[in-house]
C-alpha positions in Angstrom: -12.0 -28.9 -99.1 -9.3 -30.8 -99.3 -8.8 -34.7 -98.9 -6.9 -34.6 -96.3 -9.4 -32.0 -94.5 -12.0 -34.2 -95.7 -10.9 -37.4 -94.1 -9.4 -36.3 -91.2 -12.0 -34.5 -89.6 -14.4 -37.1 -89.4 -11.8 -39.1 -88.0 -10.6 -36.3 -85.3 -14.1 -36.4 -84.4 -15.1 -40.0 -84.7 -13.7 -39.8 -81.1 -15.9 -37.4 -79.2 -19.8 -39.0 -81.0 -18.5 -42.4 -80.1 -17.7 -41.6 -76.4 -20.0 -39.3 -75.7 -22.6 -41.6 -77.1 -20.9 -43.9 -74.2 -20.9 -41.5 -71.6 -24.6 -40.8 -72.0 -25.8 -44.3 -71.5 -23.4 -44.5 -68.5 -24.3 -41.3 -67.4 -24.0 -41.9 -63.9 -20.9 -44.1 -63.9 -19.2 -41.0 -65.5 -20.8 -38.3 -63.0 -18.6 -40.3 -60.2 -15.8 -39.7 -62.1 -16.4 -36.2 -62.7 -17.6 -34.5 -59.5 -13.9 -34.2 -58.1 -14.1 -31.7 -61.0 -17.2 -30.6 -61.7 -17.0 -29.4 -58.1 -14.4 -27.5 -58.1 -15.5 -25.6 -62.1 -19.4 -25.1 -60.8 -18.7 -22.2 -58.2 -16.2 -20.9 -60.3 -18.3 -20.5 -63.3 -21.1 -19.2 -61.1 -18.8 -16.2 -59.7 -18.2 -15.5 -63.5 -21.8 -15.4 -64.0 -22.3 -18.6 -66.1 -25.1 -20.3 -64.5 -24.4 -24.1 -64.9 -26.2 -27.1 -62.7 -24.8 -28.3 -59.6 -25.3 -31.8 -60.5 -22.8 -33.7 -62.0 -25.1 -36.2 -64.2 -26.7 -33.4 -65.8 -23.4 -32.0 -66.2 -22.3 -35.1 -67.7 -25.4 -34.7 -70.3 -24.9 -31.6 -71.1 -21.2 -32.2 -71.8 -21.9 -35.2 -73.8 -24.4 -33.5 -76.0 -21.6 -30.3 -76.4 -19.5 -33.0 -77.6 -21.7 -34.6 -80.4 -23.0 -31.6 -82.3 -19.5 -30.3 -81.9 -18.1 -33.2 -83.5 -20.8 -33.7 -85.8 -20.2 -30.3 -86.7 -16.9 -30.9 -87.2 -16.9 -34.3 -89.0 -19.0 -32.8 -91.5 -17.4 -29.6 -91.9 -20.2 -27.3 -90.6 -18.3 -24.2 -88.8 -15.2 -26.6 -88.2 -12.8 -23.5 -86.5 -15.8 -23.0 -84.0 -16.5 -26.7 -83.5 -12.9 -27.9 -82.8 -12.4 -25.1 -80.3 -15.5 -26.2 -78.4 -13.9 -30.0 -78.7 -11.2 -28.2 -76.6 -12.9 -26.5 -73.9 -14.8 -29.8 -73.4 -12.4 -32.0 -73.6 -10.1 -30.4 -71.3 -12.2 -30.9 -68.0 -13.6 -34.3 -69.0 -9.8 -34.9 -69.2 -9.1 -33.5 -66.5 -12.2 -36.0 -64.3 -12.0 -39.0 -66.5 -7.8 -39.8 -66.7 -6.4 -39.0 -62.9 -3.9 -41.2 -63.5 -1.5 -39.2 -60.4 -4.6 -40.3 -57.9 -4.3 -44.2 -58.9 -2.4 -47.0 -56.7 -2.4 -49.8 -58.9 0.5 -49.5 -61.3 -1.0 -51.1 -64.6 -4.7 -48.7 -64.0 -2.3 -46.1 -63.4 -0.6 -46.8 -66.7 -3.3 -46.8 -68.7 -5.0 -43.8 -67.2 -1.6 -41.8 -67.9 -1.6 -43.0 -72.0 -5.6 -41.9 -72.4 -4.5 -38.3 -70.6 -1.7 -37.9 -72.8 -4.1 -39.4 -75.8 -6.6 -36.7 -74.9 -3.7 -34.0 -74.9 -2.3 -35.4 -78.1 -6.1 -34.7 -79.4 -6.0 -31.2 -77.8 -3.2 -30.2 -79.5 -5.0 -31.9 -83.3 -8.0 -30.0 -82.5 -6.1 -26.6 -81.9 -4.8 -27.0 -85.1 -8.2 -27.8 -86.8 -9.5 -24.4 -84.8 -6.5 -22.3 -86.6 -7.1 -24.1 -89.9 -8.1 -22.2 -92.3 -8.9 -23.9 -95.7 -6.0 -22.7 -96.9 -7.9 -19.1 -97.2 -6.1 -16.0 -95.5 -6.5 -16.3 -92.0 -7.8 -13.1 -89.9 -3.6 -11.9 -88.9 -3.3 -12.4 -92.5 -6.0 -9.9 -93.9 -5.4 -7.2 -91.1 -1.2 -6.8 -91.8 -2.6 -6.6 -95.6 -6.0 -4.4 -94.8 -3.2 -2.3 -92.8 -0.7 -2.1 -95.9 -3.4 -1.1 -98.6 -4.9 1.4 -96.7 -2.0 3.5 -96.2 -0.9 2.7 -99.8 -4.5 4.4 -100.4 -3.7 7.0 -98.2 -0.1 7.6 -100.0 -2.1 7.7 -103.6 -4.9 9.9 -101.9 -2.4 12.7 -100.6 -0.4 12.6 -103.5 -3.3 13.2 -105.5 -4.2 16.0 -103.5 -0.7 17.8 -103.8 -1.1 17.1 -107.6 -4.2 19.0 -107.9 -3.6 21.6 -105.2 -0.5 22.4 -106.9 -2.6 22.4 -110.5 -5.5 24.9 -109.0 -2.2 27.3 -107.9 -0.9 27.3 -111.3 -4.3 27.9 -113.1 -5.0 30.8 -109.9 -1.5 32.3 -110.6 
């Protein structure tokens, strides 16, 4: 690994243990926040047969605890492809309840709701990156254009091979 990997992904996901931790011991607070979402994603995960609680706290909880093994995961570089693209598909809806900046009156709240949204996309677009990221090892496009190009190299060698002895067993027949 890398320095760079190996600093920066504790820090992408310093971010996610430290408010999650928060989120759980608010738990509540943050379920007021969320159910404008949460009811609107529930029945829409239930018609695509994911069976999720109705409730927003537990919700909340269960969103909060995605969030720390993912960036625990992640921070210590257990599976971090898999735990960065998790970050993402949590982050976006806890986004998407906690930073309604275009719902807010007062201009300053409104302000700051709009720079955490575009902080959170900002970290969207970092963790997207740490989901592509490789290690500097071929990536899966990578090994299939090549896995593609050897085999019909293989298959050029194979059939050539095969005309080469056909066309021996004719001389030695004839």
């Amino acid at each position: 690994m890398t320095v760079s990997r190996l600093i920066a992904r504790p820090m992408l996901a310093s971010i996610f243990v430290v408010g999650a931790a928060t989120a759980l011991k608010n738990s509540s607070g943050t379920a007021a926040k969320a159910d404008p979402v949460t009811s609107r994603l529930v029945p829409l995960a239930k018609k695509a047969g994911i069976p999720l609680p109705e409730d927003p706290e537990t919700l909340v909880k269960i969103n909060a605890a995605v969030q720390i093994g993912a960036g625990l995961a992640l921070a210590t570089g257990r599976a971090p492809r898999i735990s960065a693209a998790v970050l993402v598909a949590s982050l976006i809806p806890t986004t998407a309840a906690g930073h309604r900046f275009w719902e807010i009156e007062d201009p300053a709240q409104r302000t700051q709701q709009r720079l955490h949204f575009f902080k959170n996309l900002s970290v969207v677009g970092g963790l997207i990156i740490a989901a592509g990221d490789t290690d500097g090892k071929p990536g899966v496009a990578w090994r299939a254009r090549h896995g593609v190009r050897d085999a019909r190299r293989e298959a050029k060698r194979l059939a050539h091979d095969a005309r080469r002895e056909a066309k021996l067993a004719r001389a030695r027949i004839g």
